[in-house]
N, C-alpha and C positions, 0 to 999 in steps of 0.2 A: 826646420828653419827657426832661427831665433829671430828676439825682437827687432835686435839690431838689419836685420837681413828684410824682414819686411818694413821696415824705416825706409829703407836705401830702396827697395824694391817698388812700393806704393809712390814716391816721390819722383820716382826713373818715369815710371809706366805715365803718371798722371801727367810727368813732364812733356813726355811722347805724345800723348793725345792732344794736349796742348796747344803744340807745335805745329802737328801735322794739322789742325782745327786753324789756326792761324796761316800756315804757309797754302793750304786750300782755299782758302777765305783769299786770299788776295791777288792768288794769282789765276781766280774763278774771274773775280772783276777785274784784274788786265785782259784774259780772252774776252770777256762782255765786253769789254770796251773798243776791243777789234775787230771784232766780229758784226755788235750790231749794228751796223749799216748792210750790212751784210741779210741780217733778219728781215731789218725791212725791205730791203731789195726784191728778197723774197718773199713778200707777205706771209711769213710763218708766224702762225698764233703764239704768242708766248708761252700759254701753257704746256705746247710742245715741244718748246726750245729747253724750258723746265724739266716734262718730262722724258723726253728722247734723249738731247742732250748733256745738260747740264746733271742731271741724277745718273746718269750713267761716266761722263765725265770726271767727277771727284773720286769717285779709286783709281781708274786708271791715273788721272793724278797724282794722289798719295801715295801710289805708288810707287811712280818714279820718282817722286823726290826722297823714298822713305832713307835712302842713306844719308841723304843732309838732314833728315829731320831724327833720322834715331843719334846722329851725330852731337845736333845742337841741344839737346835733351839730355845725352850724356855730359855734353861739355857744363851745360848751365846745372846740374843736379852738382857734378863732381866738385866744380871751380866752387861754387855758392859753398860748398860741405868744408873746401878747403880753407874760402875766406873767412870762415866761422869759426876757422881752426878745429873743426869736426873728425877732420883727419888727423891730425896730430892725437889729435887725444882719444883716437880708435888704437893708433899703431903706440900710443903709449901705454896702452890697457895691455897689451902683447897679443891683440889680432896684426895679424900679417898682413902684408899687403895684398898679396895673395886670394888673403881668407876676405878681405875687402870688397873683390872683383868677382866672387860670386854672386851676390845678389843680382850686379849686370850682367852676368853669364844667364841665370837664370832669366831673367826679364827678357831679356835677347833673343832665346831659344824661344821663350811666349809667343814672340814678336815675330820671329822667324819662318815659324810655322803659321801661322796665322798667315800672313805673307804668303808664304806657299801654297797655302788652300787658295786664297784671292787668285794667284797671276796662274792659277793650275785650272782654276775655272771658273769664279765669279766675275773675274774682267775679263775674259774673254766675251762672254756671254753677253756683257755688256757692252762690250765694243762691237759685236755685231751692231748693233741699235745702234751707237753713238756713230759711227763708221757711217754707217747707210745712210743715215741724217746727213751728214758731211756730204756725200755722195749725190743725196738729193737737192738737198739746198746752197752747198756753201760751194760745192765745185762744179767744174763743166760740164753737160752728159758725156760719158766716156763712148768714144767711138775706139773701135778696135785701127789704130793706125799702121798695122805691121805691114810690110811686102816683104814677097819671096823669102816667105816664112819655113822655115826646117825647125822638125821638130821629130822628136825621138819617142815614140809611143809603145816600144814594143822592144827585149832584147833584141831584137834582129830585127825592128820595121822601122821604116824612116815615109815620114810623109814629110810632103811638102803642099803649099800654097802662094800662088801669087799673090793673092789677097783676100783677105774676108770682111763682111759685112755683117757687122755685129746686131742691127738694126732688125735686119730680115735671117740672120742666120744660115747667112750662104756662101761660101768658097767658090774661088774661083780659078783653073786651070790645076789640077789637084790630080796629085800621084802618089802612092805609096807602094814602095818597094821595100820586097824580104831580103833578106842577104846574110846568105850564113858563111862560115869562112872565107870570106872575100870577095864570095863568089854571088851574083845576081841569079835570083832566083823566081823572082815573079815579079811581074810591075801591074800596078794597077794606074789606070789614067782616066780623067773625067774631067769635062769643061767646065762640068759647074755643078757643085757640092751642096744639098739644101736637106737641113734639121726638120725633121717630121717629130714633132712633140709626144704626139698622140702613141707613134709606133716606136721610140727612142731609138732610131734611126734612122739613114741617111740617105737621100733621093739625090742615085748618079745621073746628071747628063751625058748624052754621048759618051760612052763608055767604050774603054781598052783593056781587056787584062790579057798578058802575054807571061807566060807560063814555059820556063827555061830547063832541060831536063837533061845537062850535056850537051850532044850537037844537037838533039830533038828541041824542036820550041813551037809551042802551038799559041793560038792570038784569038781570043773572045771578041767580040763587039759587039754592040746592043744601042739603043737607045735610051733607056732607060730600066734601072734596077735601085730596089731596095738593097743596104749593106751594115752588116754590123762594125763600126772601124771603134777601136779603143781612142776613141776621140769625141768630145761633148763640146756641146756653148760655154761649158764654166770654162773652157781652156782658153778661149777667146774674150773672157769676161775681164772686169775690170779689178787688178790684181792687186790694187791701194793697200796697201795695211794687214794685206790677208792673212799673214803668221800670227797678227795680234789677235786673232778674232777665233781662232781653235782650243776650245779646250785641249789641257793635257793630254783626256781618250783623242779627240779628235785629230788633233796634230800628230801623237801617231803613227794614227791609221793616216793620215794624208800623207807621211813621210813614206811606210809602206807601200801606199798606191805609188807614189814617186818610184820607188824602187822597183815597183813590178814591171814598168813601162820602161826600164832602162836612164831615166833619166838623170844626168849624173847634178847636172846644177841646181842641187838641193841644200847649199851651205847656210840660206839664209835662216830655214826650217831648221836643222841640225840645230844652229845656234841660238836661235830661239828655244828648244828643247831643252839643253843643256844650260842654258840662262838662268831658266827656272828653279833648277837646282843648285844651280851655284848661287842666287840670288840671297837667300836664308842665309849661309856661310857668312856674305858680306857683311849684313846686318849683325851677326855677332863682331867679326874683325873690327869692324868702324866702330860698334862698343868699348871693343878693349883698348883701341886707340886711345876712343873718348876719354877713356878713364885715365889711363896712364900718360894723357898730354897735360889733365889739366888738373890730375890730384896734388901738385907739388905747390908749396907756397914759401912765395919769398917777399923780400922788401920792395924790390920790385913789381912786385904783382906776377897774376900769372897768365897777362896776355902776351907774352911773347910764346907761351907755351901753346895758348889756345889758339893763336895765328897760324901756329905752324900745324897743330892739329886738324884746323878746316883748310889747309893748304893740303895737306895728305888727303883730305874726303873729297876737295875736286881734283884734285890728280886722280883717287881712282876712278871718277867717273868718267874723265878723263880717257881712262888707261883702257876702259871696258870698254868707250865706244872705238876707239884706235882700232882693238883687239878685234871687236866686230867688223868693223871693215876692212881687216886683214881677212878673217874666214870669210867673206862674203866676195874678197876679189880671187879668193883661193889661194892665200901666200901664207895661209896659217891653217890648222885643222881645225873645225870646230869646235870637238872638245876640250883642245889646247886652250884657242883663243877663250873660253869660257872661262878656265878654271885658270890661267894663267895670271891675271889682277888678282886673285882670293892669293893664290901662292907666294906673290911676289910681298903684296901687304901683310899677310902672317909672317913673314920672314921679319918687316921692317917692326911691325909690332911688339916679335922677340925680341929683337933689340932694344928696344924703347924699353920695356921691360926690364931688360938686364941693367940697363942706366939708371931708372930710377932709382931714387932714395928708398929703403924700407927703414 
């Protein structure tokens, strides 16, 4: 790297820290300011409002905004270089424009990866705490409110529930039936379904199992038995935020569990997944935007340029949550809807590209 390249590089990155120092700083005290009544309501000590969640709150934070904030960083490093006529008299030496846009390529990928580590497993980790805070103090206790609940636990097992009770950890009027090629093959029936902690297992009342074998069909009944069912309390539990809260390992192996039990509506996981990795990408894209919206200098200045350049950074944030809620009602694939914002802005980017002045 030349001097010129850590000039441009040191003034990018400091810009970013910056930014992201400022755009946390303020929108920490708009939540503070929503929130505490809320605190007090709750008699929660400040130090663990502090510690729970406000110290866990600022990356998750910085995170999400890191594409307006790698943007404004680019735009304020690039625009300042150009008022200064910096740029002119880079691309007058006979560096290219091109050879320019390195040093924010490099800063980016920094940025990138760093980024990648955080949302792959420092905010996750952190959002357990921050979550569970929210959970205990800022929202309702969660009661399980489902009826005549079906649920797919098994390639071939379907159970059902009239209702459960999150409180005591008990189901009520509870069957689950195998069924291979179309065909019913065993039904299990119980009036009432209760979690034994100690044995991670499940205490049947009044019990049915009817057992189908062709014309043969034989019918158990009991009053009570112990049962292993590929069914727990977490499934019943309170499901707030839960994709934010898995590591990369974690998420996963929790998409796998998903998948062992047959269960097909898993897009929200998928895309959380795939986020991750396409997230980094963005942060370069929205760099080269940066660059190339607001390295031009004319008599006019160059905020019509730098207008339309934070006009393209919330369009794509825009674009990403759209795309998310296309894979999450199932009208897009997840890995599409992921990577489809990154593909569509690198197109627009090249272009921008090809117009600019060198």
């Amino acid at each position: 790297m030349k001097l010129l390249d850590w000039y441009i590089l040191k003034k990018f990155l400091t810009a970013f820290v910056y930014v992201v120092f400022i755009l946390v700083a303020i929108l920490c005290v708009i939540d503070f300011t929503e929130k505490s009544d809320d605190f007090i309501r709750g008699g929660v000590p400040y130090s663990l409002v502090f510690k729970d969640y406000y110290l866990n709150y600022v990356p998750y934070i910085a995170n999400m905004f890191s594409p307006i904030s790698i943007f404004i960083a680019t735009v304020f490093v690039t625009a300042r270089m150009a008022t200064h006529t910096e740029i002119i008299a880079i691309l007058s030496s006979g560096v290219s424009f091109k050879r320019i846009m390195v040093p924010y390529l490099i800063g980016s990928v920094i940025i990138g990866i760093l980024i990648f580590y955080m949302i792959g497993w420092v905010i996750p980790d952190a959002n357990k705490v921050r979550i569970n805070f929210e959970n205990q103090y800022l929202k309702s206790e969660f009661f399980f409110s489902g009826e005549n609940v079906h649920m797919k636990i098994g390639p071939n097992t379907y159970a059902y529930l009239e209702k459960y009770n999150n409180t005591i950890n008990t189901g009520y009027q509870f069957s689950l039936e195998t069924i291979e090629n179309g065909k019913l093959k065993t039904k299990l029936k119980s009036k009432m379904l209760t979690w034994q902690p100690e044995k991670k297992t499940w205490l049947m009342d009044e019990y049915s199992i009817r057992t189908i074998d062709g014309l043969k069909e034989t019918l158990v009944q009991g009053s009570q038995k112990d049962t292993l069912i590929n069914l727990t309390p977490e499934d019943f539990s309170n499901s707030y935020m839960l994709h934010e809260t898995f590591t990369l390992t974690e998420l996963n192996a929790y998409i796998d569990k998903l998948k062992e039990k047959g269960v097909e509506n898993i897009e929200t996981y998928l895309t959380e997944k795939y986020e991750r990795f396409t997230y980094p990408f963005a942060i370069i894209i929205l760099t080269m935007i940066g660059v190339i919206a607001s390295a031009r200098k004319s008599r006019e200045g160059s905020g019509k340029e730098i207008a339309f350049g934070f006009l393209l950074a919330v369009v794509y944030i825009l674009f990403v949550l759209i795309s998310q809620s296309f894979s999450n009602l199932g009208s897009m694939g997840p890995l599409m809807a992921s990577w489809l914002p990154n593909i569509i802005f690198s197109l627009i980017g090249f272009i921008m590209y090809k117009n600019v002045p060198k």
